[in-house]
C-alpha positions in Angstrom: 96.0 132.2 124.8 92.2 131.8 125.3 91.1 130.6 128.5 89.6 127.2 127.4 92.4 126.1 125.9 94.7 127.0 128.7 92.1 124.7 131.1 92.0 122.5 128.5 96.1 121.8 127.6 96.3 121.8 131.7 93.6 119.0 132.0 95.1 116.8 129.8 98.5 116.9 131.2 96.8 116.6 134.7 98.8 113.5 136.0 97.2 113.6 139.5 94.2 110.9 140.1 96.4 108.3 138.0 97.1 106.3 141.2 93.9 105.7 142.4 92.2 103.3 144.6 91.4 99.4 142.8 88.6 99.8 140.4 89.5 102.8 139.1 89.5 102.9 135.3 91.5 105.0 133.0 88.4 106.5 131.3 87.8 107.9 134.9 90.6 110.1 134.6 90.8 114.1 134.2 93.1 113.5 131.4 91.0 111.0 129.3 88.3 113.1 129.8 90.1 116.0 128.6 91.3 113.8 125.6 87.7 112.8 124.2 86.9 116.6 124.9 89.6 117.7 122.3 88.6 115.1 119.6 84.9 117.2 119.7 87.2 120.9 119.7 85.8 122.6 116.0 86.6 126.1 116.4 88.9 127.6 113.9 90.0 130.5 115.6 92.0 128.4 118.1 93.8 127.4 115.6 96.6 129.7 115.5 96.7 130.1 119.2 97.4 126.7 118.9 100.2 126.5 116.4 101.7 129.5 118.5 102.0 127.7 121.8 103.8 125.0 119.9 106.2 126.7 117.7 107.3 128.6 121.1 106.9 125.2 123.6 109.9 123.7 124.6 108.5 120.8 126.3 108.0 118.5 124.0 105.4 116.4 126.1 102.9 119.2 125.9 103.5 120.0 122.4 102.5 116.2 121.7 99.4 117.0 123.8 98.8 120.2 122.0 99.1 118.3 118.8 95.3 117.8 119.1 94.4 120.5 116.6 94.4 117.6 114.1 90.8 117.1 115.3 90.1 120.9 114.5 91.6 120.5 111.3 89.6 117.0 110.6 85.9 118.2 112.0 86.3 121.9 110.1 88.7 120.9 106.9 90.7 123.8 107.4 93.5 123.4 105.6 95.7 125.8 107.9 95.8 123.3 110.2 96.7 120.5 107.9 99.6 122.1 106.5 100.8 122.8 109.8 100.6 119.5 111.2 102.8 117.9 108.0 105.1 120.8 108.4 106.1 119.6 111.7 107.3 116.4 110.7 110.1 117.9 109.8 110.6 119.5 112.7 110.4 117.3 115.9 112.8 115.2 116.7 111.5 112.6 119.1 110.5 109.4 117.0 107.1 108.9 118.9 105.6 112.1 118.6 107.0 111.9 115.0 104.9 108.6 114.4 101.9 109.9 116.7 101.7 113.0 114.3 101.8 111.2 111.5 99.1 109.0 112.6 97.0 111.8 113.4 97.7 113.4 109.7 96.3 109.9 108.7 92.7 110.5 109.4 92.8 114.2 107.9 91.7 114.6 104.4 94.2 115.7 102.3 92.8 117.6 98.9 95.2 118.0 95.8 97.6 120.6 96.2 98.5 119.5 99.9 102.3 119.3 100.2 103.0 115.8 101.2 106.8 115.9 100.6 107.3 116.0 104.5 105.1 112.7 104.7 107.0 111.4 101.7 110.5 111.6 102.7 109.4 109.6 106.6 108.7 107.2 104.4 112.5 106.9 103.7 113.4 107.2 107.2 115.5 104.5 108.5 113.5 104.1 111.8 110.7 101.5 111.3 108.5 103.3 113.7 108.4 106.6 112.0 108.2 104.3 108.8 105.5 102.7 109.2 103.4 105.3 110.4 104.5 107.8 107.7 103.1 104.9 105.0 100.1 105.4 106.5 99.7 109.3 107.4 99.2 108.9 103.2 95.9 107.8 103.8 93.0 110.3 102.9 95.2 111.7 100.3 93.7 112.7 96.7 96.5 113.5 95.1 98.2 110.7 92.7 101.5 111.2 94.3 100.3 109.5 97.0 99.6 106.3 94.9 102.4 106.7 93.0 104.6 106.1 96.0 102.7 103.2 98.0 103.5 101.6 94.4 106.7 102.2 94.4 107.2 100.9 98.2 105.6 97.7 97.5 107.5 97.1 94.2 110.9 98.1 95.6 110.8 97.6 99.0 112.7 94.6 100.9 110.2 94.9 103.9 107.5 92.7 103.8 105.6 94.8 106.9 106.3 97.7 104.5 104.5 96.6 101.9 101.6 95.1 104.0 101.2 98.8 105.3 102.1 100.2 101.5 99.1 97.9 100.7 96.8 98.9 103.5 96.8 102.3 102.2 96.4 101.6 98.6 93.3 100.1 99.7 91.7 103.5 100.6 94.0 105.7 98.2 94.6 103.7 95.5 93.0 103.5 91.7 92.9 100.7 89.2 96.1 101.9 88.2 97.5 99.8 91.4 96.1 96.8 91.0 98.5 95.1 88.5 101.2 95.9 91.3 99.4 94.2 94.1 98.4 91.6 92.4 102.0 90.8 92.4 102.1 90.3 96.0 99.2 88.3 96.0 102.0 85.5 95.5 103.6 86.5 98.4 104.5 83.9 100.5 104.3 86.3 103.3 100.2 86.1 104.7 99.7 89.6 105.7 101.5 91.0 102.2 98.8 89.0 100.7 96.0 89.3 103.0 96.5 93.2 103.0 97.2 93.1 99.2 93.8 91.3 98.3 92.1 93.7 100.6 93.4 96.3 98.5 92.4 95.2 95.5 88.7 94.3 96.6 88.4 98.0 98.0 89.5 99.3 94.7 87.5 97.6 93.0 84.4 98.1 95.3 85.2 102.1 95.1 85.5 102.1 91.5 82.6 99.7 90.1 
């Protein structure tokens, strides 16, 4: 693996100046620092390195670390990346790197053709955590299958925090074909089902004018 990313992965699991003297912030810290380094990282060619130390890493702490090539993939648009990120969904088992992945695959641009079965199906999952996030890892998306299933959650689900998240991303994915659905929730007794579907429906309409 190349040299900076070995530093890199190593810095950001660096654990030992978290018990510092009073005063100390957290944004003092090696691995902080080594964080906001990795949100900057845009060099493709680390890319497979990267998917290679996690498909052989067994600790599954430093595979969430290493789960930072999201930021390649989002500052480059390489879909390689991408497309490995939403296969790993399937393939972690932990329920809070599942959600963190998915919230990372939430800021990446996702062009038509991107397989978002994988994001689809935690949208089904029976842990609200992985849920939740999984409703939103569809944001960014320019596919219509993506629509088409935020409108199916908020028509069919029983969960009113599903559907205030199911409206949330309808507001940056969703067409004028969604708005006769969430005006249905604007009856919602629930506040943040109709908060977040009237913000929907203004962002729609403000994208589409």
């Amino acid at each position: 693996m190349d040299k900076y990313l070995i530093d890199l992965i190593a810095r950001m699991l660096d654990k030992s100046d978290k018990i510092m003297e009073t005063g100390f912030s957290s944004s003092d810290t090696i691995s902080w620092k080594a964080l906001r380094e990795a949100e900057e990282v845009n060099d493709e060619a680390l890319i497979p390195q990267l998917i290679l130390f996690i498909d052989t890493e067994k600790d599954k702490k430093k595979r969430d670390k290493v789960y930072f090539l999201d930021h390649i993939a989002k500052n480059t648009g390489n879909p390689e990346g991408l497309d490995y990120l939403i296969s790993c969904v399937n393939q972690e088992t932990d329920k809070y790197i599942i959600s963190s992945l998915l919230d990372r695959i939430a800021d990446i641009h996702k062009p038509v053709g991107t397989d978002l079965q994988p994001l689809i199906q935690a949208t089904k999952s029976d842990k609200w955590l992985i849920r939740h996030s999984a409703i939103l890892s569809l944001n960014n998306s320019s596919d219509g299958l993506a629509e088409t299933v935020l409108i199916d959650i908020i028509t069919n689900s029983d969960e009113s925090i599903d559907s205030t998240y199911a409206n949330a991303t309808l507001g940056d994915v969703g067409t004028a074909r969604a708005i006769p659905f969430l005006e249905k929730n604007l009856r919602s007794r629930k506040k943040d089902v109709k908060g977040s579907a009237e913000y929907a429906i203004e962002e729609i309409k403000r994208r589409h004018r």
